[in-house]
Structure formats: structure tokens, C-alpha cells
DRENDO-1510 file (C-alpha; in Angstrom, 1 decimal, always signed):
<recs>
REC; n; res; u; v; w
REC; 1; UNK; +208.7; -49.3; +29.6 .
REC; 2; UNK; +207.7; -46.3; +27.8 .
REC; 3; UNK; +204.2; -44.4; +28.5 .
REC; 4; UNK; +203.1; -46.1; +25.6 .
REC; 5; UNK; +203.5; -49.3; +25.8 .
REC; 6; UNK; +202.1; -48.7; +29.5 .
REC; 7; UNK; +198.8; -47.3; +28.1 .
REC; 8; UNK; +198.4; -50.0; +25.6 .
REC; 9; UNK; +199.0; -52.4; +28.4 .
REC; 10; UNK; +196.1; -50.9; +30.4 .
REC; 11; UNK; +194.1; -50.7; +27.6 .
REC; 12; UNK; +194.1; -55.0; +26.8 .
REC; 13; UNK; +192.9; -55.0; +30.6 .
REC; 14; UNK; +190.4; -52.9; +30.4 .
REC; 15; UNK; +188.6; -54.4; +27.1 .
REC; 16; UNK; +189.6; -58.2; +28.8 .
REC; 17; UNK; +187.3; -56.9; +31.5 .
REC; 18; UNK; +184.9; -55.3; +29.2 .
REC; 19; UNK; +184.4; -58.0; +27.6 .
REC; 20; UNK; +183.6; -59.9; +30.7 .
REC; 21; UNK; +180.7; -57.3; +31.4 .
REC; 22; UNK; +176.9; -58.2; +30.1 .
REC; 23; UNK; +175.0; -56.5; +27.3 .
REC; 24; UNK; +172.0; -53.9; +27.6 .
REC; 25; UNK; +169.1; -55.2; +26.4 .
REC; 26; UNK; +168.2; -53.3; +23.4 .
REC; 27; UNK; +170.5; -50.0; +24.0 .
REC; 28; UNK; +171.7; -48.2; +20.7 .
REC; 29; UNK; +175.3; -48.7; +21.9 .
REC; 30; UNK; +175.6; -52.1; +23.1 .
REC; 31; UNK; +179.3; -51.8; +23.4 .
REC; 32; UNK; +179.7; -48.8; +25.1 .
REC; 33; UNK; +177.3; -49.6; +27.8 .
REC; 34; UNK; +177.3; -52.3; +29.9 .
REC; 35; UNK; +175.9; -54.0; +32.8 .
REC; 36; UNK; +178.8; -55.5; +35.5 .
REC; 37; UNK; +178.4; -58.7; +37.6 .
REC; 38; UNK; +176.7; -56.7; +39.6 .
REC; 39; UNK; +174.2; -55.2; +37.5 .
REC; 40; UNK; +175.4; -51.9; +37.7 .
REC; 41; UNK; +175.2; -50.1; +34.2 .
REC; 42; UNK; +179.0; -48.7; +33.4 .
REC; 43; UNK; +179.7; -46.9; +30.4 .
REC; 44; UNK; +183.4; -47.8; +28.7 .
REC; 45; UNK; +184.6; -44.1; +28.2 .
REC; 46; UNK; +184.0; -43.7; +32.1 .
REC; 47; UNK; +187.0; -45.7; +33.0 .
REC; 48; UNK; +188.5; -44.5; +36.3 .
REC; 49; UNK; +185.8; -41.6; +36.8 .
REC; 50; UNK; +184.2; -41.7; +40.3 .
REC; 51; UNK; +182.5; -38.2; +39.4 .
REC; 52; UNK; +180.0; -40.3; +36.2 .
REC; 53; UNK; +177.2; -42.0; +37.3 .
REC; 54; UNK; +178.4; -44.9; +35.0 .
REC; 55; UNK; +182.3; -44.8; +36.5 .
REC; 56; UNK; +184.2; -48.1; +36.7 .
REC; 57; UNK; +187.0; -49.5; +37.7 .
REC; 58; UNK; +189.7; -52.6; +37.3 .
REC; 59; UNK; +188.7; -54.8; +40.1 .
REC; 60; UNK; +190.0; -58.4; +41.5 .
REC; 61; UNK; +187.6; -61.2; +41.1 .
REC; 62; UNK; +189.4; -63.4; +43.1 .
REC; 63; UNK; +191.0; -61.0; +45.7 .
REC; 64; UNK; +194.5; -60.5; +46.0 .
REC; 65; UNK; +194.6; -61.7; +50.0 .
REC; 66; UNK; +193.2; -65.2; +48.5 .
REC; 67; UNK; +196.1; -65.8; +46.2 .
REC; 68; UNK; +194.4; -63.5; +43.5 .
REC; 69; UNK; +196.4; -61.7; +41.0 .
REC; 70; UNK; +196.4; -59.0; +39.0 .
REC; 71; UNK; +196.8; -60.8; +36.2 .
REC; 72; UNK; +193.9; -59.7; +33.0 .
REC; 73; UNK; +192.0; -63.1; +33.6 .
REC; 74; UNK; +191.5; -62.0; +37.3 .
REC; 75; UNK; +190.6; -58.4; +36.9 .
REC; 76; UNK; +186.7; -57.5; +36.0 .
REC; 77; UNK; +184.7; -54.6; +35.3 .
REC; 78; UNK; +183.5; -53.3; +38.1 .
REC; 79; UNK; +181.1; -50.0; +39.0 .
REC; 80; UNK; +183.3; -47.9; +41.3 .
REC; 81; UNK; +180.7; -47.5; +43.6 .
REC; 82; UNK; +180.5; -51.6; +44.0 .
REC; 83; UNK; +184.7; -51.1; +44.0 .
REC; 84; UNK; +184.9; -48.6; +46.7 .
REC; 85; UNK; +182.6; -51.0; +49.0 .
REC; 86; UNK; +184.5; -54.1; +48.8 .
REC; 87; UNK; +186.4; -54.9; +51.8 .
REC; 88; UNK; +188.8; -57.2; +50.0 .
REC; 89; UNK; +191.6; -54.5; +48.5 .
REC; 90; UNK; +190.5; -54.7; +44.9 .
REC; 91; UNK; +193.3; -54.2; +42.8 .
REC; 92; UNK; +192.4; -50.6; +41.0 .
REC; 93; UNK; +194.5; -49.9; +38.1 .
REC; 94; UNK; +195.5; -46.2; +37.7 .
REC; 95; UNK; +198.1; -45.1; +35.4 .
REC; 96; UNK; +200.2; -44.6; +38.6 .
REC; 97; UNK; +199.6; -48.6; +39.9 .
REC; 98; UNK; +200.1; -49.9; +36.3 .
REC; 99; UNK; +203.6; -48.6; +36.0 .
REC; 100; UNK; +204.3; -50.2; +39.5 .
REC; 101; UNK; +202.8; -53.5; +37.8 .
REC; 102; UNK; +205.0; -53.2; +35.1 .
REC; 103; UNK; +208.1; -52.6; +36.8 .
REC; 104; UNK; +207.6; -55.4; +39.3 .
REC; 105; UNK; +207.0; -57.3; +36.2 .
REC; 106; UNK; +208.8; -60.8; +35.7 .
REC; 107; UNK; +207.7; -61.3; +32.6 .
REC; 108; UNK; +210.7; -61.1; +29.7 .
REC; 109; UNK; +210.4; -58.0; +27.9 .
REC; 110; UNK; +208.2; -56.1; +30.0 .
REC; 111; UNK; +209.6; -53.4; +31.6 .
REC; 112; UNK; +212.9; -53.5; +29.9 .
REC; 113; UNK; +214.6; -51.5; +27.9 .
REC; 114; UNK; +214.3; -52.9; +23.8 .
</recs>
């Protein structure tokens, strides 16, 4: 699968999650900021950056070692603080793991050659 059609994959994940994450109040950009399960505010251009104060990552809601997947309607929002303390292997999805996802991918069409 081409880098392209990787990125756009990663990107339906991320806005399923997203769109799984709570509103702020009365915040001027309600879509760009968030609140996760957890509370934690995340901010949607901070994807994948542990250096922001609003940094967040794919996670698991139902972990992988419990028959989770890491299909979209398992993965969440999650702050990458909250992500870096679970015990339960979340599933994180970097460019690097998404290519692996694709490759492994059963599904027809996905990772093969068009």
C-alpha cells in the first residue's frame, strides 16, 4: 500500500477516535480541543506528540490481551500521558505500526498492489 493510502488510513482512525472524545465547554475551537475518557484535555493537531502538554495517542479500549483489536471501533483518543501508564499494551499507532497493520491486513484490497 502506498504512503498515501497509509496516511489516509491513519487519518479515519484518528477522527473515529476523535470523535469518540467529549467537547469543551464553551472553548472557541470546540473541535480541535477535546476532553478524553479521562478528562484530559488533548488538542487534535498534537497527535503522537509526547513533548505538548495536550499530546495523544491511538489507544485500545478493550485491550489487545482481552481479545481486543486494533480495529477503528476499538481504538480511542487517549492523552499520552494516561497511554504511557496503562499496563495493558495499548495499541499506539505510529506511522511505523500502521504499515505493519496494513501489511498483516486480511482485508481484500488492503495492502495489495491495485
Amino acid at each position: 500500500m502506498a504512503i498515501t493510502g497509509q496516511r489516509a488510513l491513519l487519518e479515519e482512525l484518528k477522527r473515529s477516535a476523535w470523535a469518540r472524545t467529549s467537547p469543551v465547554g464553551n472553548h472557541a475551537n470546540a473541535w480541535e480541543f477535546r476532553k478524553d475518557r479521562l478528562g484530559n484535555l488533548v488538542r487534535y493537531g498534537d497527535y503522537g506528540n509526547r513533548k505538548s502538554p495536550f499530546g495523544w495517542e491511538l489507544s485500545a479500549i478493550e485491550p489487545r490481551g482481552l481479545m481486543g483489536s486494533a480495529e477503528g471501533d476499538n481504538l480511542q483518543a487517549l492523552h499520552w500521558r494516561a497511554t504511557a501508564a496503562r499496563t495493558d499494551a495499548p495499541v499506539l499507532m505510529s506511522q511505523r505500526a500502521m504499515s505493519r497493520v496494513v501489511e498483516a491486513s486480511p482485508v481484500e484490497g488492503v495492502g495489495s498492489a491495485a
